[in-house]
Structures are given as structure tokens and as C-alpha cells.
C-alpha positions as CSV (number, residue, x, y, z in Angstrom):
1,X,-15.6,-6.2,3.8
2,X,-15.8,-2.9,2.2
3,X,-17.5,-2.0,-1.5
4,X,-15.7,-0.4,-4.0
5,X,-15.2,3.6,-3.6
6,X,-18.9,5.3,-3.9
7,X,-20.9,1.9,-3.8
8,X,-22.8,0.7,-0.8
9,X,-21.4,-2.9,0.6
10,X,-23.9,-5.6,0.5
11,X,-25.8,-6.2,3.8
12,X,-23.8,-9.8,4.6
13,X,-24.9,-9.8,8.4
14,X,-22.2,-10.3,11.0
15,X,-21.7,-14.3,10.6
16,X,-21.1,-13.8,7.1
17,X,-18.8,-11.2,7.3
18,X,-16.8,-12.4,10.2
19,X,-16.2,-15.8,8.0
20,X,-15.2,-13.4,4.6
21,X,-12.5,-11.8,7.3
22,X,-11.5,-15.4,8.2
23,X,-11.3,-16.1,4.7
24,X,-9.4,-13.0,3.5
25,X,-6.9,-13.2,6.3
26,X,-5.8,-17.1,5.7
27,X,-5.5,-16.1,2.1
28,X,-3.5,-13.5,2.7
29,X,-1.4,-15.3,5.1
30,X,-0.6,-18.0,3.1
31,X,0.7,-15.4,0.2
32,X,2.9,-14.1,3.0
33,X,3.7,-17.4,4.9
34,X,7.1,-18.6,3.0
35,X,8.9,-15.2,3.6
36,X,7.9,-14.8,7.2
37,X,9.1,-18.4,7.8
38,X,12.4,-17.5,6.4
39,X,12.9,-14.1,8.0
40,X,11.8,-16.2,11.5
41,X,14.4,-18.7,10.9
42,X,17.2,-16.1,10.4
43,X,16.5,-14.5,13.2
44,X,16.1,-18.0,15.1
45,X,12.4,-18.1,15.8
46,X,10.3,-21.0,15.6
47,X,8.2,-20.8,12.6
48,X,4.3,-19.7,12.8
49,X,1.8,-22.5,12.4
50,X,0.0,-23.6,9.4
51,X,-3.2,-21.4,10.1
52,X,-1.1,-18.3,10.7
53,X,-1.0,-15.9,13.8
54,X,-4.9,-15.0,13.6
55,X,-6.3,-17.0,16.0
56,X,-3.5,-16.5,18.8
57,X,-3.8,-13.1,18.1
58,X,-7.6,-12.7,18.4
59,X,-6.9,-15.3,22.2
60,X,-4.5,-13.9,23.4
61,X,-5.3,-9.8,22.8
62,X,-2.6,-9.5,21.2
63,X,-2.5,-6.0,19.5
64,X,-2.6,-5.4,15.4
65,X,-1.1,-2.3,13.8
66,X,-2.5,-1.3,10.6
67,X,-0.3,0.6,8.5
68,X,-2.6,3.3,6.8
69,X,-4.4,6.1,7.5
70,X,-7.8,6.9,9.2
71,X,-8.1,10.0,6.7
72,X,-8.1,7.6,3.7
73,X,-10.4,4.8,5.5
74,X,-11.6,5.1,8.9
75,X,-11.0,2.1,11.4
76,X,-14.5,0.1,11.6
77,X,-16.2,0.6,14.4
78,X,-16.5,-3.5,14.9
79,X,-13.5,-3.6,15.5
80,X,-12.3,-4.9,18.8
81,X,-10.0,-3.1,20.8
82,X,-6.5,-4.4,19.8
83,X,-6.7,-3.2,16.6
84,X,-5.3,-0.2,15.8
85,X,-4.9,2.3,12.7
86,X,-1.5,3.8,12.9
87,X,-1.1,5.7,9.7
88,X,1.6,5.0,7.3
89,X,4.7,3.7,8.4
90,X,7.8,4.9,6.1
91,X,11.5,4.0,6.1
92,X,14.4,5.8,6.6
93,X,16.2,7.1,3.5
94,X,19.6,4.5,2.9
95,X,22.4,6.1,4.3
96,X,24.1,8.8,2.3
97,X,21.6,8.6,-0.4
98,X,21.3,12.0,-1.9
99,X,18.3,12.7,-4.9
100,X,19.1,12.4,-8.9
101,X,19.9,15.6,-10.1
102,X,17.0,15.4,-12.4
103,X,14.4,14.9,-9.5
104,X,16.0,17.8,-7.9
105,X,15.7,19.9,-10.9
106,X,12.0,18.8,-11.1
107,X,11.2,19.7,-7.5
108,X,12.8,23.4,-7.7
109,X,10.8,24.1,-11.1
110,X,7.5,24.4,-9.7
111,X,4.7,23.9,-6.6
112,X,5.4,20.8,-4.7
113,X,4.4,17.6,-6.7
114,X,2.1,14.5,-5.2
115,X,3.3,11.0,-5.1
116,X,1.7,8.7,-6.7
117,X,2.9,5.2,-5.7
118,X,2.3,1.7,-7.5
119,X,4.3,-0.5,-5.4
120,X,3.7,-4.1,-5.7
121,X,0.6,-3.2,-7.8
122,X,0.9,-5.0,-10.7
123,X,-1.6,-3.5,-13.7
124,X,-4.0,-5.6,-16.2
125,X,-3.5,-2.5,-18.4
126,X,-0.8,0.0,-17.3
127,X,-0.9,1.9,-20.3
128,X,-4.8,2.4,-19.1
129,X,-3.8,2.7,-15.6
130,X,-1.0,5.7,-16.6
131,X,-3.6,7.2,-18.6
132,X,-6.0,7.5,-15.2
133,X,-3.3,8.7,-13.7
134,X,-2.2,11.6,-16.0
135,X,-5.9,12.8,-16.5
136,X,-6.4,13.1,-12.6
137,X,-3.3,15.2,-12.6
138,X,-4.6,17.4,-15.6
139,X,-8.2,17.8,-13.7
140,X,-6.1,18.8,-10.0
141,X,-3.8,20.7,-11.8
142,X,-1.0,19.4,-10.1
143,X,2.1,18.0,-10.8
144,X,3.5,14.4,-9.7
145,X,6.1,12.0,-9.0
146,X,5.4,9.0,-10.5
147,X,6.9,5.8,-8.4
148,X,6.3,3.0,-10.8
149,X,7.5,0.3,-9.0
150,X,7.0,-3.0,-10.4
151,X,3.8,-1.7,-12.5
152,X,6.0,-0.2,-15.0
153,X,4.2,2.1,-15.3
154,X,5.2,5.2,-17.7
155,X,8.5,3.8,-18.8
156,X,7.5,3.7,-22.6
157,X,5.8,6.6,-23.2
158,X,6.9,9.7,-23.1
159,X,5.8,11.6,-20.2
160,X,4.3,15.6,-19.9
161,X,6.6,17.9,-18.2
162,X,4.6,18.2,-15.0
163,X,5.1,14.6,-14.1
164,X,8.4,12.7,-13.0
165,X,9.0,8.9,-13.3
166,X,11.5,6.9,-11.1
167,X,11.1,3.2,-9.6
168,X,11.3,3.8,-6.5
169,X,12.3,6.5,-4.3
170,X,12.6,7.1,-0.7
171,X,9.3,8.6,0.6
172,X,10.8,11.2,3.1
């Protein structure tokens, strides 16, 4: 279990820690249990036990494929072998999709932009959160693409010229 960004993580010990792992990894099953169950039966395969895949995983070797980058958090080096950090995974465009006009407008009239993606992140405060946001692009001096997601994020405020605001977008 990591701390948040510039704080050191509590010294738990390894029995501790490997029980919080346990822990986060049934919870986070169980969030994602009904749709894999669904998706297994319309492809015809038997539904995953109660408890998840963790433990035939961890008995049988079977390999784990993080989706995220070693840049933005490096792979622990506890670890065992079967795990790996793949970096991001991304998508393929919908055929024949072509940009909004206005994003393409926004892309030719300056630098390239960063993304900034909300996804399924779901804000407390996303007038706050937009705020944060905004600033950090002021400080950088850079200009963005907002992906709002389900946040909505930025969709009732007007919005400085340096940043654009969509839902979603393809990320090639």
C-alpha cells in the first residue's frame, strides 16, 4: 500500500500489508464481479467464483498485466514474478471517426495541448477539482484538453482559451 504523493507509507510489516492487498483486491473484485459475470456469460464462460480469480492466480502463476506506467509509479520490487507493468493500454479510435471541428481548430492554434483525463473519477467538489486543474495549467504554461468524463467537470463554467472541454475523446 502506497502513501499519498510526497508522504512516506507507514511501516505495516509484510503480514500486514499482504492482508491490506488481500483486502483491497476482494473489494475491488466484488465492485467489478456483476459485469465480469455478465460479459463471461455472453461469451459462454463459466462464471468466476465468489472469492474472485486472486487466489488461482497467485496458484497457478498465472500472469497479471497492469495497465499503467512505470514512469508514473514504479512496479514494487515485492512483487512476484507474474506481475507485470505494461503501460497504458489505449483503444483504437471507432471506425471512421474524424475530430470536431472545434477540437481541430483548438489543436492548430497553438503548442500541442496535455490531456487531462477524469474518467470514472467522480469529484466531491468538481468546481474545486477544475479549479486545481486550471491553476496547474497556468503554473506549466501549457494548454489542455480537458476529458471530463463522468466528473463533469468544466461544463458550467466558462472556460480560458487555452483549455478545451469534451467528454470523451479517443486518446490516439
Amino acid at each position: 500500500m502506497s502513501a499519498p504523493a510526497g508522504r512516506r507509507a507507514p511501516k505495516r510489516g509484510p503480514l500486514l500489508n499482504r492482508l491490506l492487498g488481500s483486502l483491497t483486491e476482494q473489494v475491488v473484485w466484488q465492485l467489478l464481479r456483476h459485469d465480469d459475470t455478465e460479459l463471461r456469460r455472453q461469451l459462454g464462460l463459466r462464471p468466476l467464483p465468489l472469492r474472485g480469480p486472486g487466489q488461482r492466480q497467485g496458484r497457478t502463476a498465472m500472469p497479471v498485466f497492469y495497465s499503467y506506467s512505470p514512469a508514473v509509479l514504479p512496479r514494487p520490487v515485492d512483487w512476484p514474478a507474474r506481475m507485470h507493468v505494461t503501460g497504458y493500454w489505449f483503444l483504437d479510435p471507432p471506425p471512421g471517426w474524424q475530430p470536431p471541428a472545434d477540437l481541430m481548430q483548438f489543436l492548430s492554434d497553438g503548442p500541442p495541448p496535455v490531456s487531462i483525463g477524469f474518467g470514472s473519477m467522480a469529484s466531491g467538489d468538481p468546481q474545486a477539482m477544475l479549479q486545481v486543474t486550471l491553476d496547474a495549467l497556468e503554473v506549466s504554461g501549457q494548454r489542455g484538453v480537458l476529458l471530463r468524463g463522468w466528473s463533469g467537470i468544466g461544463q458550467d463554467r466558462a472556460l480560458p482559451p487555452r483549455v478545451f472541454c469534451a467528454d470523451s475523446l479517443p486518446h490516439s
